[in-house]
N, CA, C and O atoms as a GROMACS GRO file, in nm:
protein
  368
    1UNK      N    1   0.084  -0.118   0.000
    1UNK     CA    2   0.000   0.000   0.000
    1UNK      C    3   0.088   0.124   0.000
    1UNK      O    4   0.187   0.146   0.070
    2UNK      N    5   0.023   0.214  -0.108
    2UNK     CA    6   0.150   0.371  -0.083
    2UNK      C    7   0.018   0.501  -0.058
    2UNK      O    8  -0.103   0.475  -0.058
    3UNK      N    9   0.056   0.589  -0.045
    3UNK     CA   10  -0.069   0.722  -0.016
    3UNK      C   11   0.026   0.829  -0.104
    3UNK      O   12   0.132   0.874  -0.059
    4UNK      N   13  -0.013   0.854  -0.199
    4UNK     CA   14   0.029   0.962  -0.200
    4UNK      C   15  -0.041   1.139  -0.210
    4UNK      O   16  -0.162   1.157  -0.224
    5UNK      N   17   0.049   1.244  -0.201
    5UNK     CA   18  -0.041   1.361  -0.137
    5UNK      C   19   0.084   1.482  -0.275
    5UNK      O   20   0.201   1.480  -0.315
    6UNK      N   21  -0.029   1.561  -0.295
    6UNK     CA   22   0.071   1.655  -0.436
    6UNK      C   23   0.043   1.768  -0.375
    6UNK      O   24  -0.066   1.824  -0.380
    7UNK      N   25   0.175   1.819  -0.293
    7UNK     CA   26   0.179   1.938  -0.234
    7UNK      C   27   0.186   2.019  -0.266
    7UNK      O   28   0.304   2.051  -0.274
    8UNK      N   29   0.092   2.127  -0.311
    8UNK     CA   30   0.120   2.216  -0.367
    8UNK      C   31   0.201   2.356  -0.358
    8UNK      O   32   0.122   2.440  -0.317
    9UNK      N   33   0.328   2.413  -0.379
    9UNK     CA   34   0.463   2.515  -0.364
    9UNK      C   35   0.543   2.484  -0.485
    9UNK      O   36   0.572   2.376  -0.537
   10UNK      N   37   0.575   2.627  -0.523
   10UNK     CA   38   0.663   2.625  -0.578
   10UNK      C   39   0.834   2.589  -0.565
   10UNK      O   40   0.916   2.593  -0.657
   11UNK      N   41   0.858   2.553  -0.419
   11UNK     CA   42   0.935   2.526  -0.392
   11UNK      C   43   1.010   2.404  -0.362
   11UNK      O   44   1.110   2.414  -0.291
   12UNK      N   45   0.969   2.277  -0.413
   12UNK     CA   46   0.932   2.139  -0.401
   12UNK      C   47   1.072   2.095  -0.390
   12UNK      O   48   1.093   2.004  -0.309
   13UNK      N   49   1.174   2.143  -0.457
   13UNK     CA   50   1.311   2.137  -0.541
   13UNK      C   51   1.389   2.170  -0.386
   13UNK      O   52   1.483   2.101  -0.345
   14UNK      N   53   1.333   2.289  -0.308
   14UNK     CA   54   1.429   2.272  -0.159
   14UNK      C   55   1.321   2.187  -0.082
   14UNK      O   56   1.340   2.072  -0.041
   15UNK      N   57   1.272   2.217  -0.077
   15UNK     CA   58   1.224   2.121   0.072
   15UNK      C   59   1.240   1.980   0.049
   15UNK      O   60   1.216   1.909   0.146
   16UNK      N   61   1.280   1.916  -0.073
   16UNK     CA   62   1.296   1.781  -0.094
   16UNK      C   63   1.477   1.782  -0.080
   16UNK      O   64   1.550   1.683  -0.068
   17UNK      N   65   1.496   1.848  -0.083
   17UNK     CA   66   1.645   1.835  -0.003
   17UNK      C   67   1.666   1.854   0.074
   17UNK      O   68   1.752   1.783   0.124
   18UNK      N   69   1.608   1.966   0.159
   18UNK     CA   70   1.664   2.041   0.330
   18UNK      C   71   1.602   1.869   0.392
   18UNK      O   72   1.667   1.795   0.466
   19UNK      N   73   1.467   1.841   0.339
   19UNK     CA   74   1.411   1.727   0.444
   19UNK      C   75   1.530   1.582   0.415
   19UNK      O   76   1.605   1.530   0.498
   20UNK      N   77   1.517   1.555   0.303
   20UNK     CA   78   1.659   1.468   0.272
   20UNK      C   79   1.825   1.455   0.349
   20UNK      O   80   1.887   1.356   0.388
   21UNK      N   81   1.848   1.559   0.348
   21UNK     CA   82   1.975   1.660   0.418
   21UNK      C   83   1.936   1.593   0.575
   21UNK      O   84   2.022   1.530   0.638
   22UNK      N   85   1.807   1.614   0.623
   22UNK     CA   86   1.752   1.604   0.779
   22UNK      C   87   1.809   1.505   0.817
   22UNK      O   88   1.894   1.497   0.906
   23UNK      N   89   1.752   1.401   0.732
   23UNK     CA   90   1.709   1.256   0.771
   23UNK      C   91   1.823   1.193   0.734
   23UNK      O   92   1.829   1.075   0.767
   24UNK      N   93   1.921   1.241   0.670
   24UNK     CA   94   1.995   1.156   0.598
   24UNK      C   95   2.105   1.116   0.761
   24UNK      O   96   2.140   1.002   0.791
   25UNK      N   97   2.130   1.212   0.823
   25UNK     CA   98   2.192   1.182   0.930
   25UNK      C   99   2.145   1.039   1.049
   25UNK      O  100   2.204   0.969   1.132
   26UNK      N  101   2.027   1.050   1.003
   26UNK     CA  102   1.998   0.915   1.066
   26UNK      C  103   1.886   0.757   0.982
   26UNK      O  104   1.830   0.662   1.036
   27UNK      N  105   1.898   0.802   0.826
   27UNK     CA  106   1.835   0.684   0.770
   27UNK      C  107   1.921   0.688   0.610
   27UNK      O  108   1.986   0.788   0.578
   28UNK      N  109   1.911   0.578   0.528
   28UNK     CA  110   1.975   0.589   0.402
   28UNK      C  111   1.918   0.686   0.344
   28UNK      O  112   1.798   0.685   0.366
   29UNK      N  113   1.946   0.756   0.289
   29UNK     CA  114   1.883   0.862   0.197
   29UNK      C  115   1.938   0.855   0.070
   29UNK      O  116   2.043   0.793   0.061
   30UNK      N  117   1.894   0.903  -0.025
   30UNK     CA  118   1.934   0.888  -0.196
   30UNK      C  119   1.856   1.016  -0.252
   30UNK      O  120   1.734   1.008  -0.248
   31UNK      N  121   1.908   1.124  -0.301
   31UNK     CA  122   1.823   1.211  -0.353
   31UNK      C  123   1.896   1.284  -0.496
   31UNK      O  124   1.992   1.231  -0.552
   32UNK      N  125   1.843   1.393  -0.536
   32UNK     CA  126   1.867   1.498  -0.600
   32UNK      C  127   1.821   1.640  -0.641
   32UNK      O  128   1.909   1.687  -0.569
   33UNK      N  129   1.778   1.718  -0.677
   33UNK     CA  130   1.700   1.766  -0.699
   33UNK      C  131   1.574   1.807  -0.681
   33UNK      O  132   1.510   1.892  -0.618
   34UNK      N  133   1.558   1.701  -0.772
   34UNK     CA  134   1.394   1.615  -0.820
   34UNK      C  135   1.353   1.533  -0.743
   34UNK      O  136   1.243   1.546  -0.691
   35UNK      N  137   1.426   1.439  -0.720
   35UNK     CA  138   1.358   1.346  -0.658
   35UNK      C  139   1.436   1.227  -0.572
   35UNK      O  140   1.551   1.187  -0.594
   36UNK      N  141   1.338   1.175  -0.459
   36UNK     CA  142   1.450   1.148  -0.323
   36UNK      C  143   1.391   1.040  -0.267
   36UNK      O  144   1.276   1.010  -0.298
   37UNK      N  145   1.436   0.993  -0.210
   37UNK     CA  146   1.392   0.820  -0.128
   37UNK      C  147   1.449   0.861   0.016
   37UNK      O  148   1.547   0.933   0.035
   38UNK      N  149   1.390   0.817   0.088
   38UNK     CA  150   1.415   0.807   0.216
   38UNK      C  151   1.358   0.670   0.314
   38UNK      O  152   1.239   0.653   0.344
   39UNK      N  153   1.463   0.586   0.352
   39UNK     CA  154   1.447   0.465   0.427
   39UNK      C  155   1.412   0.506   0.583
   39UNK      O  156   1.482   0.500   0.684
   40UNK      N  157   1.272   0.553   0.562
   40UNK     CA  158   1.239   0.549   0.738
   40UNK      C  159   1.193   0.441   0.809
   40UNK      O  160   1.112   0.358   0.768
   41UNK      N  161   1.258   0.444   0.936
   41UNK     CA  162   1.148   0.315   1.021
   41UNK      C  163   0.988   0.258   0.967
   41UNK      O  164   0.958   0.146   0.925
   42UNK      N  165   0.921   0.352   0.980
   42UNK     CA  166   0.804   0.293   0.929
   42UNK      C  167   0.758   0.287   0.771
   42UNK      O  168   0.647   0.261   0.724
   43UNK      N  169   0.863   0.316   0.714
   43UNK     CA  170   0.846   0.271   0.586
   43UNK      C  171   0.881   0.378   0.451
   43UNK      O  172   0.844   0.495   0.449
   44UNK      N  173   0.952   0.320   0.355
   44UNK     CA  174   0.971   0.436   0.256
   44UNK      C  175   0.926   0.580   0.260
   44UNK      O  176   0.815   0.582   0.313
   45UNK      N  177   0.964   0.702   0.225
   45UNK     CA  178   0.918   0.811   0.169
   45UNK      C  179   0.972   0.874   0.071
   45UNK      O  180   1.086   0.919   0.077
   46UNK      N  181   0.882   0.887  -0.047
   46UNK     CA  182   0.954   0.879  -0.179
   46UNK      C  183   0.879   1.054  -0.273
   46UNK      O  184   0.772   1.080  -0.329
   47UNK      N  185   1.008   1.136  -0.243
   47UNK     CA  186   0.924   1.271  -0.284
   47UNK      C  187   1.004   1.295  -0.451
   47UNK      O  188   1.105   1.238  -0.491
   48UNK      N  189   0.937   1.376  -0.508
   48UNK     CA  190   0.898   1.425  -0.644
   48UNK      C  191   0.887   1.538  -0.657
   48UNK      O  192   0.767   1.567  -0.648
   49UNK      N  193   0.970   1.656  -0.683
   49UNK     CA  194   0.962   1.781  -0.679
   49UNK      C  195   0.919   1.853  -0.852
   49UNK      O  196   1.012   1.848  -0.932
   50UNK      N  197   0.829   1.895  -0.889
   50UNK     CA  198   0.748   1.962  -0.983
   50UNK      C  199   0.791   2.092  -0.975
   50UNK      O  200   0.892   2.142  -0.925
   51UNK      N  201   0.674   2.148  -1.048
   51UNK     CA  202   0.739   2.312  -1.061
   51UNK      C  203   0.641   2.368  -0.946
   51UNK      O  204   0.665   2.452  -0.859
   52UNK      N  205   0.506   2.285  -0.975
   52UNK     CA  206   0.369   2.335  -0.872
   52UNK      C  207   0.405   2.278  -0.763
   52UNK      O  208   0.400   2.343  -0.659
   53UNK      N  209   0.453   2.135  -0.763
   53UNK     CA  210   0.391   2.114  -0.652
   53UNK      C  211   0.557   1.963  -0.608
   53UNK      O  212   0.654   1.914  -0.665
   54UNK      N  213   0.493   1.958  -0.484
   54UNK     CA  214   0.612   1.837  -0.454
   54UNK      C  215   0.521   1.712  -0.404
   54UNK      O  216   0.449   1.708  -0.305
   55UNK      N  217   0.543   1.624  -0.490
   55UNK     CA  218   0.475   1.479  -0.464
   55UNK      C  219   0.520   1.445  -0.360
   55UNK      O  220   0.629   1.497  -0.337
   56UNK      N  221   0.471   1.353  -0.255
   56UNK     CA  222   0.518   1.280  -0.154
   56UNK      C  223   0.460   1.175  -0.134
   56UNK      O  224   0.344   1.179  -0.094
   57UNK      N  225   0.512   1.077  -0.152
   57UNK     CA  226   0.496   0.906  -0.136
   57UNK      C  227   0.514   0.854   0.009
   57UNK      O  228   0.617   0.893   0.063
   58UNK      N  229   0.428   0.768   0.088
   58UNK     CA  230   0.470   0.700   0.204
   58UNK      C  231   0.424   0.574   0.124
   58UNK      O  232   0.351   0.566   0.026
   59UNK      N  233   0.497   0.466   0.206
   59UNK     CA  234   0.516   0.332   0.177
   59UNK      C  235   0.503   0.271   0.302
   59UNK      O  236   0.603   0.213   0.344
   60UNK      N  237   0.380   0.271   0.387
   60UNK     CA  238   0.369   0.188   0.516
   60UNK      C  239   0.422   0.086   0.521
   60UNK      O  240   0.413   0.027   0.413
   61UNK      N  241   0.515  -0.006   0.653
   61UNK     CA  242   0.528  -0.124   0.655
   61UNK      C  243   0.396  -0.175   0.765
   61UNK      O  244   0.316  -0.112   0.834
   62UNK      N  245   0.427  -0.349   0.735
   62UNK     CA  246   0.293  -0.298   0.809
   62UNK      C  247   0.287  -0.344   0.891
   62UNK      O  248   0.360  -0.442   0.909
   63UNK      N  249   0.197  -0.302   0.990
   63UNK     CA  250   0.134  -0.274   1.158
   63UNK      C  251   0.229  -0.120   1.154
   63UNK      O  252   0.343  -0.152   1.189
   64UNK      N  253   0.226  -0.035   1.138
   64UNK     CA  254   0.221   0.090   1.085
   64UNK      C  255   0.096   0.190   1.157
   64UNK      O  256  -0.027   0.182   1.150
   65UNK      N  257   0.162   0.263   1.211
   65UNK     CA  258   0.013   0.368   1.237
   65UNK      C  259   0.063   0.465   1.153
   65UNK      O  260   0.157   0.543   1.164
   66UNK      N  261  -0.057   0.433   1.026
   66UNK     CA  262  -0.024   0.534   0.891
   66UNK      C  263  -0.032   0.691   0.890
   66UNK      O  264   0.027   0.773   0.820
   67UNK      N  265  -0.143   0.708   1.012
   67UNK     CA  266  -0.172   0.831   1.071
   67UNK      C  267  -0.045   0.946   1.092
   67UNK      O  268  -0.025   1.062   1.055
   68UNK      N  269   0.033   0.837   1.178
   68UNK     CA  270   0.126   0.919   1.280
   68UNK      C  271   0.225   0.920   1.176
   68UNK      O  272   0.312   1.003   1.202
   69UNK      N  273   0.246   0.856   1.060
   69UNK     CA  274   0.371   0.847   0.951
   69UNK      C  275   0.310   0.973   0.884
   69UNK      O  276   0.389   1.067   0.880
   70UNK      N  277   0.186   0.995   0.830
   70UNK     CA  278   0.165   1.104   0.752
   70UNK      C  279   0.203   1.197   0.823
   70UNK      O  280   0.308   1.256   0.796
   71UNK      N  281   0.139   1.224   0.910
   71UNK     CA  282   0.189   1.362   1.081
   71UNK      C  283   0.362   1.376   1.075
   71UNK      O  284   0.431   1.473   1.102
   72UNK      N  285   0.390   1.281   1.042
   72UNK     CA  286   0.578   1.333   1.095
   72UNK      C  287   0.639   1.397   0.944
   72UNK      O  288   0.706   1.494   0.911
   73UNK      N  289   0.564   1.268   0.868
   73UNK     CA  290   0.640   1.408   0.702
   73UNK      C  291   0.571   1.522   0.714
   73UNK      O  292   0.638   1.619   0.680
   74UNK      N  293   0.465   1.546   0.748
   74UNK     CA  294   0.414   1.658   0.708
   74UNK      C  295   0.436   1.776   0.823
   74UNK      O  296   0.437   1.893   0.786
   75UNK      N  297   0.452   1.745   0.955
   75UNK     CA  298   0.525   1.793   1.029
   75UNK      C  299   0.653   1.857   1.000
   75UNK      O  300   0.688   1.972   1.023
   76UNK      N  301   0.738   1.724   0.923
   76UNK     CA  302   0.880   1.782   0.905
   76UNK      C  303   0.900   1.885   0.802
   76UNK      O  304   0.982   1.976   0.811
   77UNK      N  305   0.806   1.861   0.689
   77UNK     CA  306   0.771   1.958   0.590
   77UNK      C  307   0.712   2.088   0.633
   77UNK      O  308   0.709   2.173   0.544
   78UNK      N  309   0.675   2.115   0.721
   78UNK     CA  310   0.582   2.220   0.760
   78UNK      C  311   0.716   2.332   0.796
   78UNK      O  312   0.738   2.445   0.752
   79UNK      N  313   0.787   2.250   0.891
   79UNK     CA  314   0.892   2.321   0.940
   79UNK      C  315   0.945   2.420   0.838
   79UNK      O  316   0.928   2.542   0.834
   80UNK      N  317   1.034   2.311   0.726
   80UNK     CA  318   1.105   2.363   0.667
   80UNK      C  319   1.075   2.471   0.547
   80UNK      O  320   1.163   2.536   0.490
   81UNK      N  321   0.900   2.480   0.512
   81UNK     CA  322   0.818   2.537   0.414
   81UNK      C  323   0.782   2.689   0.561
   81UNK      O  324   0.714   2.781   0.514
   82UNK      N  325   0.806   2.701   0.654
   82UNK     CA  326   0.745   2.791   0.744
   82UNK      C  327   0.707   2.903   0.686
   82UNK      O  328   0.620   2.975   0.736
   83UNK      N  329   0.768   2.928   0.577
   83UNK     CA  330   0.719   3.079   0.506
   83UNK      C  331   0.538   3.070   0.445
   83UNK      O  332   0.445   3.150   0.445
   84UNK      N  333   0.554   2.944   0.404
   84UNK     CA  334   0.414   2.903   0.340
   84UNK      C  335   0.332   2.823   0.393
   84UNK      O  336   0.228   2.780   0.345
   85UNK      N  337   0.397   2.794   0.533
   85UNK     CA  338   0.306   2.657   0.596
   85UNK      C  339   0.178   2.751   0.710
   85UNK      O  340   0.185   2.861   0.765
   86UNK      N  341   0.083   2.656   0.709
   86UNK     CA  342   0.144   2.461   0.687
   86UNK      C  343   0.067   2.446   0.516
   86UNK      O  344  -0.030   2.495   0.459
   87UNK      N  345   0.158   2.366   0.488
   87UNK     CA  346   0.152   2.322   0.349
   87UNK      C  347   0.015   2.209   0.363
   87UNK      O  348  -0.006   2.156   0.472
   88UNK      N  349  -0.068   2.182   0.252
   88UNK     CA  350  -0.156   2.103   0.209
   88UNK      C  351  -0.165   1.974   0.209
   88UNK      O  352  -0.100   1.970   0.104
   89UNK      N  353  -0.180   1.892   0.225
   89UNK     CA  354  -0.132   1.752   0.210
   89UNK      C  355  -0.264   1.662   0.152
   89UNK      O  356  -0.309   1.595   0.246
   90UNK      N  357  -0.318   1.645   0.063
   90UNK     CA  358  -0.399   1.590   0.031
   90UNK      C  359  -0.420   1.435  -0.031
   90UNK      O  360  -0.449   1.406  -0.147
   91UNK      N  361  -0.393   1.324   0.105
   91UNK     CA  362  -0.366   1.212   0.080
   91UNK      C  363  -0.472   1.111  -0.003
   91UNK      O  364  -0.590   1.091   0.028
   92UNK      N  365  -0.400   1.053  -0.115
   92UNK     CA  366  -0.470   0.973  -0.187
   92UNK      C  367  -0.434   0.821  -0.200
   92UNK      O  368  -0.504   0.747  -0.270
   0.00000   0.00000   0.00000
């Protein structure tokens, strides 16, 4: 199962790195640009930076409280977007 949510900012291109940059200190991380993987405890997060908007992928493992996984990216995103947050998250 994945959820994903198309955040809408023009700024998709940093916050998919500053959050990458974060995490990388404590999970594998793989990014660029565009686009970034992140090996968290509870399961993949796989973002996509656009011009509108920045995709964000979770990948529950499971027994997973999917809840509290959406809450911490979007948390961590909120932070780093503070000029524009809290950012949108519209999980599908």
């Amino acid at each position: 199962m994945s959820l994903t949510a198309n955040v809408p900012t023009a700024s998709g291109s940093r916050y998919l790195q500053q959050l990458c940059k974060h995490w990388s200190h404590k999970f594998e991380v793989e990014f660029d640009a565009q686009q970034g993987v992140i090996a968290f405890p509870m399961g993949q997060i796989r973002l996509n930076a656009g011009a509108e908007a920045l995709a964000v992928t979770i990948e529950p493992q499971d027994g997973t409280d999917v809840e509290r996984f959406k809450q911490v990216v979007a948390d961590h995103l909120d932070r780093f977007a503070f000029r524009e947050a809290p950012l949108t998250f519209d999980w599908k």
